[in-house]
MMTF fields as JSON, N, C-alpha, C and O atoms, coordinates in Angstrom:
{
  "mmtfVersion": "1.0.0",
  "mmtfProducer": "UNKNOWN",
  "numBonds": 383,
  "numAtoms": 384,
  "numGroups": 96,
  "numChains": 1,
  "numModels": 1,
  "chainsPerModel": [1],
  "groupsPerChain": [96],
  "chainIdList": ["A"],
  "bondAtomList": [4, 2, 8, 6, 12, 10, 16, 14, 20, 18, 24, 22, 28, 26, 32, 30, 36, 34, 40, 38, 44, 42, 48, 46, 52, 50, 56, 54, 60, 58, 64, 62, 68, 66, 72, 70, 76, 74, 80, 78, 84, 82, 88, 86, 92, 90, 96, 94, 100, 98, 104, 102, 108, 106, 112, 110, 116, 114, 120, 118, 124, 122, 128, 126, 132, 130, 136, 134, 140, 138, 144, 142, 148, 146, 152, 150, 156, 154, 160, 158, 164, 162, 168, 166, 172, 170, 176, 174, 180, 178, 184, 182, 188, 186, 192, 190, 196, 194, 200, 198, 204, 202, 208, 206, 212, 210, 216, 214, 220, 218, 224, 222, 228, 226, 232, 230, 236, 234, 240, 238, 244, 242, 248, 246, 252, 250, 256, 254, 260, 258, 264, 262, 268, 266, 272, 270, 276, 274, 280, 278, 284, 282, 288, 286, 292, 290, 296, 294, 300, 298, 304, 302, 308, 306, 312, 310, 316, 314, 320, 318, 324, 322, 328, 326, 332, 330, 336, 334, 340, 338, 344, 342, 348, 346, 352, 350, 356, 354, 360, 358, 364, 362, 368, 366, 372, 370, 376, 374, 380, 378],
  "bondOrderList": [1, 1, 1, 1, 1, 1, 1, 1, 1, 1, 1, 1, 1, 1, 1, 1, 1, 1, 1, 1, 1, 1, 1, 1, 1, 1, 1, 1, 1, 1, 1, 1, 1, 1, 1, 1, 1, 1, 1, 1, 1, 1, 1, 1, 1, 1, 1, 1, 1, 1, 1, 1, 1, 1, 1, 1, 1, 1, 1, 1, 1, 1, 1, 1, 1, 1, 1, 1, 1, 1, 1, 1, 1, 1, 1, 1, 1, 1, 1, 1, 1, 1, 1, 1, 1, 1, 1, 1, 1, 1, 1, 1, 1, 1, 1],
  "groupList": [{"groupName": "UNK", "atomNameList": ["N", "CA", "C", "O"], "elementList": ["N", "C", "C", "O"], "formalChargeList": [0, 0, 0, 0], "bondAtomList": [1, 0, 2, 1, 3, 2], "bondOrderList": [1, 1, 2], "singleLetterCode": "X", "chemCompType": "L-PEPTIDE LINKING"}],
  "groupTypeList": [0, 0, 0, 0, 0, 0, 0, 0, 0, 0, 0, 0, 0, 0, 0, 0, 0, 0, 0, 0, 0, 0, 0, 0, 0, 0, 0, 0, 0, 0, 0, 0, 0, 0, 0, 0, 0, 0, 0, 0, 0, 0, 0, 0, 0, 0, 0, 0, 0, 0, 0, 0, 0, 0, 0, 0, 0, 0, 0, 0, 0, 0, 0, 0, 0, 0, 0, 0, 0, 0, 0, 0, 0, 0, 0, 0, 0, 0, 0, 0, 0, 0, 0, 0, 0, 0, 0, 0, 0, 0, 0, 0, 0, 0, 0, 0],
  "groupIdList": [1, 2, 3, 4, 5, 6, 7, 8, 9, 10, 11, 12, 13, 14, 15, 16, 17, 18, 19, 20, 21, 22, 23, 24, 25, 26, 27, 28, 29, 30, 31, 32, 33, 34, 35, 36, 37, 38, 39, 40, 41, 42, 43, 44, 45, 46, 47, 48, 49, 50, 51, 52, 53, 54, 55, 56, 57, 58, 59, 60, 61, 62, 63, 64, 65, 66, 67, 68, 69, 70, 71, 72, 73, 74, 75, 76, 77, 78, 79, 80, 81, 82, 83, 84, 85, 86, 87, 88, 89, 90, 91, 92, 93, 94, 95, 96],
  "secStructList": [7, 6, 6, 7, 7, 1, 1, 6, 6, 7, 7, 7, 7, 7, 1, 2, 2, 2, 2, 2, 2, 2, 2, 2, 2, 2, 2, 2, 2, 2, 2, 2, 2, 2, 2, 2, 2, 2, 2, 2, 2, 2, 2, 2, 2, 2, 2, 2, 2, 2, 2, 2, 2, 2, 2, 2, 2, 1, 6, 6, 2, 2, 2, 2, 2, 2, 2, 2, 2, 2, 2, 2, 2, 6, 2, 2, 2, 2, 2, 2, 2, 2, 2, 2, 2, 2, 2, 2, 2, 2, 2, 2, 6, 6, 7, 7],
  "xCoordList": [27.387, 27.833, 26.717, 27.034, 24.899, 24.514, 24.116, 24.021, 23.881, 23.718, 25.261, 25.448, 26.106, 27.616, 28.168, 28.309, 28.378, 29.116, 30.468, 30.686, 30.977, 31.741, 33.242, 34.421, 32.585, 34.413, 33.899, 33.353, 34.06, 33.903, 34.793, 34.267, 35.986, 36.721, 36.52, 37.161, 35.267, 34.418, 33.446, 32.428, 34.051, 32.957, 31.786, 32.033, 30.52, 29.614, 28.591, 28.501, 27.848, 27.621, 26.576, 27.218, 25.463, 24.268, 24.035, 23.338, 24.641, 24.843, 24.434, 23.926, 24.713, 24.326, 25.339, 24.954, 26.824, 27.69, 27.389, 27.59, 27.005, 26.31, 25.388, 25.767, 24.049, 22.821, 23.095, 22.359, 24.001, 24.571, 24.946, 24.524, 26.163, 26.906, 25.956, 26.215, 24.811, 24.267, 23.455, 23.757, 22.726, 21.495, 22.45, 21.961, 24.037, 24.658, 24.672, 24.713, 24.642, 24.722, 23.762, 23.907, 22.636, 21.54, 21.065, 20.198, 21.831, 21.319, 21.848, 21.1, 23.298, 23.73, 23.618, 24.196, 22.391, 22.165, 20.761, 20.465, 19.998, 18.754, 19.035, 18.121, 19.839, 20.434, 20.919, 20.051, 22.122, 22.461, 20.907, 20.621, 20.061, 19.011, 17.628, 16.632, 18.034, 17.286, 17.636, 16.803, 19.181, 19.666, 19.724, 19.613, 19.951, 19.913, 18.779, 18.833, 17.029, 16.068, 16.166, 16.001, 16.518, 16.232, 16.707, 15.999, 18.379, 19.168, 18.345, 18.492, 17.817, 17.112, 15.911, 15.72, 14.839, 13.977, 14.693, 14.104, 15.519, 16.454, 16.283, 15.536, 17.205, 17.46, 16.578, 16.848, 15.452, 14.159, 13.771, 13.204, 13.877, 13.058, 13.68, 13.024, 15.279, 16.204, 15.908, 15.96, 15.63, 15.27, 14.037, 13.74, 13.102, 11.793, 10.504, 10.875, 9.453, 8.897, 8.691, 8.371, 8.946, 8.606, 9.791, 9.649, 11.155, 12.505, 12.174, 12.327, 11.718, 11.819, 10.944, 11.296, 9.466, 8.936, 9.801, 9.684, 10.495, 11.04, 12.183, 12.499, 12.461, 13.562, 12.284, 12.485, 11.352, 10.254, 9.795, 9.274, 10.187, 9.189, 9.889, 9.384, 11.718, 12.373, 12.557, 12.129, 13.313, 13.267, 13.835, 13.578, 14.807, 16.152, 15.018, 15.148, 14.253, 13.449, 12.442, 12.521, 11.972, 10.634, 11.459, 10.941, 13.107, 13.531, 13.826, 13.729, 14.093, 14.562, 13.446, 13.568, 12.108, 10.982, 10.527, 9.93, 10.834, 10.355, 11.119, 10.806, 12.638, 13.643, 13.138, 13.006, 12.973, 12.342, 10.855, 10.702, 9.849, 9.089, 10.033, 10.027, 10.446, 10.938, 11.636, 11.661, 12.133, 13.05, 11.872, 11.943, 10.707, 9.9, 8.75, 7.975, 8.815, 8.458, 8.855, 8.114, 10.569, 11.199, 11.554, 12.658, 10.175, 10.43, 10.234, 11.026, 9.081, 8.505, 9.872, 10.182, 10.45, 11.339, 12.402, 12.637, 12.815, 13.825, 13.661, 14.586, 12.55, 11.967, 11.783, 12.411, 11.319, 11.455, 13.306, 13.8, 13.681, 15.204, 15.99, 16.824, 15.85, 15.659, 15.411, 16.153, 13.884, 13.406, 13.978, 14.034, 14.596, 15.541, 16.591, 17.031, 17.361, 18.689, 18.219, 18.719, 17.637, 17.348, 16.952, 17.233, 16.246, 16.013, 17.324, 17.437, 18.195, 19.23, 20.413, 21.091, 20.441, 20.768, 20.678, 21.583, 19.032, 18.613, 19.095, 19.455, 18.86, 19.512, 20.781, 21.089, 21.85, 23.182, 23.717, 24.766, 22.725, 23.043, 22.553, 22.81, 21.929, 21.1, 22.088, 22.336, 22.864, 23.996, 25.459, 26.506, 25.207, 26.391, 26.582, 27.65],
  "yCoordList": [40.45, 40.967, 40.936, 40.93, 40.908, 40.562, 41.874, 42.938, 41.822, 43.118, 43.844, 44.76, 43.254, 43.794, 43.404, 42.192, 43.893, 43.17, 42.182, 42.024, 41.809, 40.763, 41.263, 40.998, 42.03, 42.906, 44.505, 45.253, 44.961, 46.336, 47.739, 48.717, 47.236, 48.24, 48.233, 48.94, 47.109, 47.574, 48.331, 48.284, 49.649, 50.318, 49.545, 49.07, 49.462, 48.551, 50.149, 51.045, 49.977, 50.801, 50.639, 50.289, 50.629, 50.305, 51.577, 52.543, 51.455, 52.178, 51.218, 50.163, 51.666, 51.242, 50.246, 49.155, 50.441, 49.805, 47.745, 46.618, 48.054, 47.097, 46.53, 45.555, 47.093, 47.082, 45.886, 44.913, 46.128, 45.373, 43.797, 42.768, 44.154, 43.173, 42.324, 41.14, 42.522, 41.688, 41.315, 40.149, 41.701, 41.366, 40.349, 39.241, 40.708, 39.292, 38.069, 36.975, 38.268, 37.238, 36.521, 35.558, 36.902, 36.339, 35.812, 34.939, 36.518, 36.43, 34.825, 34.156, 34.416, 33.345, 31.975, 30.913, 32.381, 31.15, 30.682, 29.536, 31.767, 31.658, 31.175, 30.443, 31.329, 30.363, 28.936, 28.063, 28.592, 27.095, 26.894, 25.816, 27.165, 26.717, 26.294, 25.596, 26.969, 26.699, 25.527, 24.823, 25.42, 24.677, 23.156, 22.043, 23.467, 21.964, 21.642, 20.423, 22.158, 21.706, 20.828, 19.622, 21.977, 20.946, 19.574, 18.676, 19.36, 18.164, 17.24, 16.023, 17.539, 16.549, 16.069, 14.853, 17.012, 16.614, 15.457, 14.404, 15.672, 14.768, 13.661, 12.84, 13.403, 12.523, 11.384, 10.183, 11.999, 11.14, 10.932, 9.85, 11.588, 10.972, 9.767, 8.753, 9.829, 8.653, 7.352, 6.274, 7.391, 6.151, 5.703, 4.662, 6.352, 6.072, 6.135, 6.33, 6.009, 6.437, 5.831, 6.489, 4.089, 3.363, 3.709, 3.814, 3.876, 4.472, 5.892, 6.135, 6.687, 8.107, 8.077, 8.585, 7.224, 6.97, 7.203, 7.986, 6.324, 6.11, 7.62, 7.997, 8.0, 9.162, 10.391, 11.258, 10.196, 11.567, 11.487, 12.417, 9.967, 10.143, 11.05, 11.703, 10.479, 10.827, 12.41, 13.312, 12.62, 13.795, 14.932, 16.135, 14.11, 14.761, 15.871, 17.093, 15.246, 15.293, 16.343, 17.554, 16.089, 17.197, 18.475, 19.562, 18.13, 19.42, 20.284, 21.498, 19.526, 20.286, 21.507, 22.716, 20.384, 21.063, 22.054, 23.042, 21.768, 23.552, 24.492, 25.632, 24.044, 24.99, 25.781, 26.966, 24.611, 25.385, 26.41, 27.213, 25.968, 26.404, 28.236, 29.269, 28.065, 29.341, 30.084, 31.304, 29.647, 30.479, 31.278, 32.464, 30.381, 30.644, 31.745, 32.467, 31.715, 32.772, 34.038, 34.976, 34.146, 35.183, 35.653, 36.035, 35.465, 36.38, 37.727, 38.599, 37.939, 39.611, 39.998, 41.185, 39.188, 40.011, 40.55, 41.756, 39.911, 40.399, 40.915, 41.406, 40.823, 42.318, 43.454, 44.383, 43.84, 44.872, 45.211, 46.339, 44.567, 44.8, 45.155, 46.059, 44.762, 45.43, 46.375, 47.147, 46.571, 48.174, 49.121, 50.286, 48.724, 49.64, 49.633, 50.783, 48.815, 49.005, 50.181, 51.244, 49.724, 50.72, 52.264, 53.177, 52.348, 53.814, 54.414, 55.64, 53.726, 54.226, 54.743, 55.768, 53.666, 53.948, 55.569, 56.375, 55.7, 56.654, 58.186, 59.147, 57.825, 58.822, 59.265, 60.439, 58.087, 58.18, 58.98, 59.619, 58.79, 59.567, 61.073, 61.947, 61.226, 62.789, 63.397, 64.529, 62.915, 63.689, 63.756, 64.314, 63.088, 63.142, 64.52, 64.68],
  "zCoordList": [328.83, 327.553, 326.514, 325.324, 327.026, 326.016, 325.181, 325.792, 323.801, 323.183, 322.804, 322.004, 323.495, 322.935, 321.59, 321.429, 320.972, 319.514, 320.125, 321.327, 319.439, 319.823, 319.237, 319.472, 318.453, 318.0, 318.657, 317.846, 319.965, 320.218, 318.666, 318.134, 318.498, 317.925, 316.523, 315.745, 316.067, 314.802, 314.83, 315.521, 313.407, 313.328, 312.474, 311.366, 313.073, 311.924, 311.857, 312.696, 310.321, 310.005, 309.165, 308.175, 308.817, 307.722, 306.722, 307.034, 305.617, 304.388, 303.604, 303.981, 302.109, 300.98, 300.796, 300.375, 301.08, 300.529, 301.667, 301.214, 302.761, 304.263, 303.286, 302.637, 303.071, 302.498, 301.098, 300.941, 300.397, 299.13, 299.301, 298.774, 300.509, 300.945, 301.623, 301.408, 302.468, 302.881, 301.579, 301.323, 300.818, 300.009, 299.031, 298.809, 298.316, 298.069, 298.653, 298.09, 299.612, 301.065, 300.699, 299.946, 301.19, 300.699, 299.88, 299.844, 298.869, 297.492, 296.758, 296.044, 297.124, 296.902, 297.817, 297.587, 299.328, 299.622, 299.034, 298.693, 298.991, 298.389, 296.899, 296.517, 296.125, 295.209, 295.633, 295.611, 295.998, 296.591, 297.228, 296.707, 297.808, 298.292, 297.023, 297.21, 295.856, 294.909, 293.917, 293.346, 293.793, 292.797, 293.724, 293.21, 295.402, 296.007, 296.099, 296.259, 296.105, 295.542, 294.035, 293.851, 292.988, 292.082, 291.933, 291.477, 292.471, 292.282, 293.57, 293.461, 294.316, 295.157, 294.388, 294.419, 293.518, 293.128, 291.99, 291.743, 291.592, 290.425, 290.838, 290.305, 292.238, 292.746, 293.318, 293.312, 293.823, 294.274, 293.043, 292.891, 292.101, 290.591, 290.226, 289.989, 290.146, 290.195, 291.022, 290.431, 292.228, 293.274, 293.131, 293.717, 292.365, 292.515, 293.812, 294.969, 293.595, 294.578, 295.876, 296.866, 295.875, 296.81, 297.902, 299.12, 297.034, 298.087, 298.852, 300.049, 297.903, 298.345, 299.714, 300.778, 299.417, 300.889, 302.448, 303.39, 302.186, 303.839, 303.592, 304.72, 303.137, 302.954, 303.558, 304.408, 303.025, 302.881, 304.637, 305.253, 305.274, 306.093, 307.672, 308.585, 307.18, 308.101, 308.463, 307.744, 309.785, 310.568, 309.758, 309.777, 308.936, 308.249, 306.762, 306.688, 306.011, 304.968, 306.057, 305.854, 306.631, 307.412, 307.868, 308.123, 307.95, 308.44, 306.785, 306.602, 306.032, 304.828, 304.343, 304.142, 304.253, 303.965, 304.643, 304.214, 305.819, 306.659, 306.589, 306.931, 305.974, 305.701, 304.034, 303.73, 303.293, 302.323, 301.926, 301.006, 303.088, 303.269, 303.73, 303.061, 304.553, 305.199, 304.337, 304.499, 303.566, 302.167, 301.439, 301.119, 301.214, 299.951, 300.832, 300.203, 302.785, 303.315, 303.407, 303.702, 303.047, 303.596, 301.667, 301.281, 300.64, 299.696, 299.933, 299.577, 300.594, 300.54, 301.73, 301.841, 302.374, 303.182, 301.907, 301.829, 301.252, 300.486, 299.206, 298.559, 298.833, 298.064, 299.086, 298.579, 300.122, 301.146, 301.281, 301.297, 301.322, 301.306, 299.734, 299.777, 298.94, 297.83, 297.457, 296.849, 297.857, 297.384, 298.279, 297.885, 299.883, 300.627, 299.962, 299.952, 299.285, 298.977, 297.141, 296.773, 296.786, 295.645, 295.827, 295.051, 297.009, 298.04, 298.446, 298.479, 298.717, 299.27, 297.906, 297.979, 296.596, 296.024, 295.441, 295.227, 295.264, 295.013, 295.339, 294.66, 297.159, 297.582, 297.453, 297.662, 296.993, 297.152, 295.965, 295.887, 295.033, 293.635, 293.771, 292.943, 294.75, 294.923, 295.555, 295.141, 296.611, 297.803, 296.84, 297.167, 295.701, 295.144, 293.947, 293.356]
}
């Protein structure tokens, strides 16, 4: 079944109205992903630095950071997705 959608009797479809819905998507984890940065930076400011040590050193802390690293990689992806969803806009106002 690989490559099969998992609902056959959905039509899926990549339009403008797709194009939107995903870039919200995105749009509000790349938020929660910004605002749970800052309250962490809060928070280690709160414990001080000798605590934050052993927190910084663990598996849990090295995974966050490569997660955030990867957010702050996948900007130019979502400006590219952007300027598609604004292209499409474009067009959508021309066929209309």
């Amino acid at each position: 079944m690989e490559g099969k959608s998992q609902y056959p009797e959905a039509q899926l479809e990549w339009n403008l109205e797709s194009a939107e819905l995903a870039y919200g998507v995105i749009a509000r984890y790349v938020e929660h992903a910004q605002v749970s940065g800052i309250i962490i930076a809060m928070l280690a400011s709160a414990l001080g630095e000798e605590r934050v040590k052993s927190i910084a050193a663990s598996e849990y802390w090295q995974r966050y950071m490569a997660s955030k690293r990867s957010i702050a990689d996948a900007k130019q992806d979502v400006e590219r997705l952007t300027t598609l969803i604004e292209r499409m806009r474009e067009e959508s106002k021309g066929s209309e």
